[in-house]
Structure formats: structure tokens, C-alpha cells
N, C-alpha and C positions, 0 to 999 in steps of 0.2 A: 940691493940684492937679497940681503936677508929679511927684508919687508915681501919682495914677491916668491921666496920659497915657502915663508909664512901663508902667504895666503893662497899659492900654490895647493902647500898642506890641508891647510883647513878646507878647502873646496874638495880634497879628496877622500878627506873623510866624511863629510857631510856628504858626498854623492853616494859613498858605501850604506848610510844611512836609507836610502830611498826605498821604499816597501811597495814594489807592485802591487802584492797583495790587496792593501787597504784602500780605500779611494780619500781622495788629495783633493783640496776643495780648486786647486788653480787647474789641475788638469779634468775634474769632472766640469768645470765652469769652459773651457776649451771644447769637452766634446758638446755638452748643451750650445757652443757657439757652432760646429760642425766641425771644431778643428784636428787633427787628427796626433796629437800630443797626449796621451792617454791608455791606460792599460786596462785592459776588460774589466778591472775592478772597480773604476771609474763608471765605463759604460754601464755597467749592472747599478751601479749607484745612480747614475743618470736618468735609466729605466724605470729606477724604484720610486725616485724621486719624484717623477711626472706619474704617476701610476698613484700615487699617494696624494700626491698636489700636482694635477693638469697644469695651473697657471705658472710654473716653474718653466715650461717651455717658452712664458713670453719676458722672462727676467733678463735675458742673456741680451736678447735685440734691444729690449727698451731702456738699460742702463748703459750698452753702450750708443744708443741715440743720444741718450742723457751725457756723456762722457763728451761725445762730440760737439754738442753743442755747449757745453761749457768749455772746452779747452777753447773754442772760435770766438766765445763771449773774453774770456778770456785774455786770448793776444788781441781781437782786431779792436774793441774795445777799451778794456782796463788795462789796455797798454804793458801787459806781463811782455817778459822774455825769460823767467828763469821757473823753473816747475820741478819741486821735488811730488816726485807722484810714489805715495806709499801704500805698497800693496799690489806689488807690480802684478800682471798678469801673462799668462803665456802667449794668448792671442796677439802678434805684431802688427796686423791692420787695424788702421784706422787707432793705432793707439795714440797716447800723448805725445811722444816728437814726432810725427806721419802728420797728425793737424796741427801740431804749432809751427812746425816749418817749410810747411807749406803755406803758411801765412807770412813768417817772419823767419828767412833762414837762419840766422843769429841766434834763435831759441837756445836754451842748454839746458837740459832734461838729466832728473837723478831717476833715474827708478829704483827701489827699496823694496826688499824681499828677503826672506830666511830663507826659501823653499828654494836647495840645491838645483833644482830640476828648474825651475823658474829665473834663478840668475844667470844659470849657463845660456840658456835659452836668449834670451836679453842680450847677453854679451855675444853672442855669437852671431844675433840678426837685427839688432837695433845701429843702422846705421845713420850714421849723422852728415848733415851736411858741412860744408868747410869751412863756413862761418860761424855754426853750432858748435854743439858738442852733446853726448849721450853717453850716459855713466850707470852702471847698474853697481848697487850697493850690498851687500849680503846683510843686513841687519833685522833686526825684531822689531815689528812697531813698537812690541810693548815699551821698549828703551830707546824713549825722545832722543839721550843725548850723545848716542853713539848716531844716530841717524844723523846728527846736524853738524859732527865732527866728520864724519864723512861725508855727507855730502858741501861740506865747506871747499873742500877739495876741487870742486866743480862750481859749485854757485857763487856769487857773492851773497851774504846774507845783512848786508848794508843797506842791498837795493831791494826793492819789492819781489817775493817770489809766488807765486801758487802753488799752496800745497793741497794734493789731492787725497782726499783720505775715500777712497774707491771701495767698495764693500770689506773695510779694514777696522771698522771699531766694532762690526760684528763680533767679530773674534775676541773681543777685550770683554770677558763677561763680568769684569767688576766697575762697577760706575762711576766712581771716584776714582777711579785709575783710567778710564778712559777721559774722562774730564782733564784731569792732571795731562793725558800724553797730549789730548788740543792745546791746553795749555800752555804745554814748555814747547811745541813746533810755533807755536803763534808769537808767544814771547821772545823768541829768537831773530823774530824776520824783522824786516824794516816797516814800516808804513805805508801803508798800500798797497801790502801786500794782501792775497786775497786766500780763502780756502773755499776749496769745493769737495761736495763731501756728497755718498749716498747710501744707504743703509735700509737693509729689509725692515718692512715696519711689522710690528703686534697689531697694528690699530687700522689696518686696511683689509680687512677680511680672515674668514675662518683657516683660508687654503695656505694662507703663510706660516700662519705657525702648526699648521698640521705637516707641513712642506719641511719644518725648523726640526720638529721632532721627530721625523723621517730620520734628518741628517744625523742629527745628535745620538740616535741608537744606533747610527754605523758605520759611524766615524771619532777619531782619535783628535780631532779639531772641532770642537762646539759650539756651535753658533747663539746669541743672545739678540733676539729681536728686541729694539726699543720706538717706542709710540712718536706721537710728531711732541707731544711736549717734553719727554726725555732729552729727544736730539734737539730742539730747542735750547734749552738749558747746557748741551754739551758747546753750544755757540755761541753762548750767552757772551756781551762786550763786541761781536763782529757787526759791522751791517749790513742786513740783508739783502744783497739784490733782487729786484723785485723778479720773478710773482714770491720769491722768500721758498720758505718752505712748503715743500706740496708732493705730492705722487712725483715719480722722475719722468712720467708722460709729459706731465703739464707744466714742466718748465723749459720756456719759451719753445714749444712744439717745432715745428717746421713741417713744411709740404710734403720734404721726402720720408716722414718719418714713417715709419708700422703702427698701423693702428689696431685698436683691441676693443673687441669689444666689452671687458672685464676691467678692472680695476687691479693695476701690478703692483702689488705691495713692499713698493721702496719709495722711498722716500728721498726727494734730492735737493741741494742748496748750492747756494754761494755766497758767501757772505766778505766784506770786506774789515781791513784792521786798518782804525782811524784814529 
């Protein structure tokens, strides 16, 4: 009882926390999807955004192509059923338990987020099937070991999990602490378990990082683009499923995908722990 008044509390103060005002990278990343989660300061941020960098209007389809097609690599393949996906996002279709159990109803999904406005959301429309399970986590990437204390609550982390680090080590703008927070989720899990990761690159054209320093002057969340050999090295010890790392187009495409005729500057993987 006094566990859920606790976090009763803390959800209410953090929701008094929320600032229309400012724009919020989950809910400008919502309206770039179409979705309607968002406050004018979002949209104007959105507007500024592609007005600044055009190719920002093809990020939102092509990482969540990327997304789908690694959750289906995933379970129908590397045989996952448990997935802490950090970095949750507001958009509920087509998210990670929608594809994993739809393939595997027994899936059980952590989602992990700080952003008030992002956990209530989750908890309110992430519904699980009755074999499953779906758990939204309020924590900071930046701190591995609150993340795998609660989500132990839900996964077992004996057994193989995926963890999704979804446009989230952006936001980590020191290197060695991003390296560190892959570290201690990978050190945690069992063997064979796998991560799938995607990240705006520096190293795929002018429009991203003119797109990055759009954000960074008007926003209170800073983004850090890093090259394919940075995120390399942040993977270092995984093995690569092939094509390994590359644009998040070009790993393992499909028919129904959007196609561009531009180059999206992220970057996507998956790599396995052996």
C-alpha cells in the first residue's frame, strides 16, 4: 500500500512538472508520426524542424520500419519473448508488444521512460494479451540499475531478453557513460540475449546535423549525434546480425517499406550477447 501511494505521488508530481510550453522530443516525435499527443510547442518545433532539415519528415516512418522489422527478426527468429524497450515512445501502433505478440502471445514487454506524459500514456493504452504481460517503468536511461531492478519485476533476466535502445543514447551526450549504460543492460541479461539499437548519425549527410542543431537551440533535451564507428564501439563484444550496422533503410528492407529517395540519417543494428 505504501509502495503504490509512493508512486501514486511521484507520478503527480512529475505530471505538475510537464511544460507545454517547451517542445518534448516524445511528443514532437508523435506529431512528426501524425499523432495527435502534442502541444503547439511541439508542432512549431516540428515545423522548425523540417524547415531547417527537409529529411526530418522521412526519420519518423523509416525508424519505425526499422523498429518493426527488428522486433519480427526478433521473436520469429532469435526466439526472444522478453523485451525491455528503453526509451519508450508515445505512439502505441505498431509499437513493440503490437509486433511481438502478434507473433508470440506470451511476449512480456518493459517499456522505460522518465517523461510523465510518456508513462501515463503507456499505462493507460499498452494492453497485453493474457499470456503476456506489458509494464511501463518510469526510470532514466541514464541509470542502467534502477532500470533492471524494475524491470526484474516483469522479465526474468536469466533468460534471453531484447533490449531496445530506440533513438535513447542520443540523449546520453557523454561517451563513456553511454558506453557504460550498454554495458551494465548487457551485463545483466542472460546469453542470447540480443540488443537492437538506432541512433541519428553525424556521418550520413549535412541535413542531420543541421536537423540536431535546429533541436539543440530550442530545446531543454540535447541531442548528440554519433558516426557508424562511435556506435560501433558502443557495441563492441555483441555480434552483429547481418547486414550489421547501416542506414536503418537498409536493414533487412521489406516490400511494404517507404521508400526515399535521400539517405535517413540513422543508423540501426542488432547485435547478439554470446
Amino acid at each position: 500500500m505504501a509502495d503504490n501511494w509512493l508512486r501514486e505521488s511521484t507520478r503527480l508530481v512529475k505530471a505538475a512538472l510537464v511544460d507545454p510550453t517547451v517542445p518534448n522530443p516524445a511528443r514532437v516525435g508523435d506529431h512528426l508520426g501524425g499523432g495527435r499527443n502534442n502541444f503547439e510547442a511541439d508542432r512549431r518545433a516540428s515545423r522548425a524542424l523540417i524547415a531547417a532539415a527537409p529529411v526530418t519528415a522521412s526519420i519518423v516512418p523509416a525508424v519505425r520500419g526499422f523498429h518493426r522489422r527488428a522486433v519480427r527478426y526478433l521473436v520469429a527468429e532469435a526466439g526472444i519473448r522478453q523485451f525491455l524497450d528503453v526509451g519508450a515512445r508515445l505512439t502505441m501502433s505498431g509499437n513493440t508488444h503490437e509486433v511481438a505478440q502478434s507473433l508470440a502471445p506470451d511476449c512480456r514487454i518493459v517499456y522505460v521512460s522518465s517523461d510523465p506524459v510518456v508513462v501515463s500514456h503507456t499505462r493507460a493504452l499498452a494492453m497485453s494479451t493474457a499470456d503476456g504481460a506489458v509494464a511501463a517503468l518510469d526510470a532514466d536511461s541514464h541509470y542502467p540499475g534502477t532500470i533492471l531492478a524494475g524491470a526484474a519485476e516483469t522479465l526474468d533476466l536469466d533468460k534471453p531478453v531484447a533490449i531496445l535502445l530506440t533513438a535513447t543514447l542520443m540523449f546520453v551526450l557523454d561517451d563513456a557513460l553511454a558506453a557504460e549504460i550498454v554495458q551494465s543492460l548487457v551485463g545483466a541479461v542472460a546469453v542470447g540475449s540480443h540488443v537492437a539499437l538506432y541512433h541519428h548519425a553525424s556521418d550520413l549527410g549535412p541535413e542531420g546535423i543541421v536537423g540536431a542543431r535546429r533541436w539543440n537551440a530550442m530545446s531543454d533535451r540535447p541531442v548528440k549525434l554519433r558516426s557508424r564507428t562511435g556506435l560501433a564501439g558502443l557495441l563492441a563484444g555483441l555480434d552483429p546480425v547481418p547486414p550489421g550496422l547501416v542506414p536503418v533503410t537498409e536493414w533487412r528492407p521489406e516490400a511494404a517499406d517507404p521508400r526515399f529517395e535521400h539517405v535517413v540519417p540513422v543508423h540501426g543494428a542488432v547485435g547478439r550477447k554470446s
